[in-house]
C-alpha positions in Angstrom: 0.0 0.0 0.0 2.7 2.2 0.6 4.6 1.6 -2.7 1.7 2.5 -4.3 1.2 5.7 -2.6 4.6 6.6 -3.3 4.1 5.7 -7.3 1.1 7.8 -6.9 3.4 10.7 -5.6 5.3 10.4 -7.8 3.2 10.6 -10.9 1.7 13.2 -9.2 5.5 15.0 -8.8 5.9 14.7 -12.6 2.9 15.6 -14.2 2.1 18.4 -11.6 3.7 21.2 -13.6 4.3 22.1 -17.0 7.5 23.6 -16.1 9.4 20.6 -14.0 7.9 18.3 -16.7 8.9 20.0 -19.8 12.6 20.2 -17.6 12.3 16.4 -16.3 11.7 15.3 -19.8 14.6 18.0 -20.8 16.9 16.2 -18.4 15.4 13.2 -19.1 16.8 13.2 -23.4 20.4 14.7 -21.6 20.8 12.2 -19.4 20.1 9.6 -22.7 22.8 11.1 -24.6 25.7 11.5 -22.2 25.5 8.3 -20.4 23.0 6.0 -22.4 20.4 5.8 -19.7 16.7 4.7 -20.9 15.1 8.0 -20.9 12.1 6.0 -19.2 14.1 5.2 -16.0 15.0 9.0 -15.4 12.4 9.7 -12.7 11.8 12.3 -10.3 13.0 9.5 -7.2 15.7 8.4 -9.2 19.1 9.3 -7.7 22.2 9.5 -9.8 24.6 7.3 -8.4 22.3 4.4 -7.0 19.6 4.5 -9.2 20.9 5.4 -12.7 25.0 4.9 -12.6 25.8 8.4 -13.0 29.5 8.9 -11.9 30.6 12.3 -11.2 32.0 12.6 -14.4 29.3 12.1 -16.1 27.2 14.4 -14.3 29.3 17.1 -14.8 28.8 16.3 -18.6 24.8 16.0 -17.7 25.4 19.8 -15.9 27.1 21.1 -18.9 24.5 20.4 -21.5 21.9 21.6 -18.9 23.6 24.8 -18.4 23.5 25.0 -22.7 19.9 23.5 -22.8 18.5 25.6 -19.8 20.1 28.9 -20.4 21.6 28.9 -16.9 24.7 28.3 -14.8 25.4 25.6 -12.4 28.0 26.1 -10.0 30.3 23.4 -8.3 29.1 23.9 -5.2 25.1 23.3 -6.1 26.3 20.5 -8.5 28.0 18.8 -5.3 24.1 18.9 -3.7 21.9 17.3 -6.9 21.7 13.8 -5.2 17.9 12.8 -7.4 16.7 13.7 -10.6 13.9 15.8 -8.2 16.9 17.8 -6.4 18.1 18.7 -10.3 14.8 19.6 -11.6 14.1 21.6 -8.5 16.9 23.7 -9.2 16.6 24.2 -12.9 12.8 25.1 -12.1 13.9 27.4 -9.7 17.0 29.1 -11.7 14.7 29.8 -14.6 12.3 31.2 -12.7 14.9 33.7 -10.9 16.4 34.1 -14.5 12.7 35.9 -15.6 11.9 37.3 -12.0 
């Protein structure tokens, strides 16, 4: 029963903006391309190292085509705190929206 509230959650977590899903699904293709992920397994609970294999190599190459992609900067420091695919699309969402503010 729990599992199934967190699936729910998590759908929920996707679909709820059009913003974070227009950036998951963003993330999602980058993700694809730099480390040959199944865009399908990026989800907003998935976290980088566990869940999808994403060394810290590679996710500086995911941050660099972000930063091109998303018109926005990602320093070291914040890179160092994206643990999930939620904590990444949290802070794109949140850049842009700074970016237009």
């Amino acid at each position: 029963m729990a599992a199934r509230a967190g699936e729910r959650a998590e759908r929920a977590d996707e679909s709820g903006s059009d913003r974070r899903r227009e950036v998951l699904e963003g993330l999602a293709e980058i993700i694809n391309e730099v480390t040959g992920v199944p865009v399908e397994e990026v989800r907003m609970g998935a976290d980088f190292l566990t869940d999808l294999d994403i060394d810290s190599l590679s996710m500086v190459e995911v941050a660099v085509a972000a930063e091109e992609q998303f018109g926005l900067s990602i320093p070291d420091e914040s890179l160092m705190g994206l643990r999930t695919v939620r904590d990444a699309v949290d802070f794109i969402v949140k850049k842009r929206s700074q970016s237009v503010s």
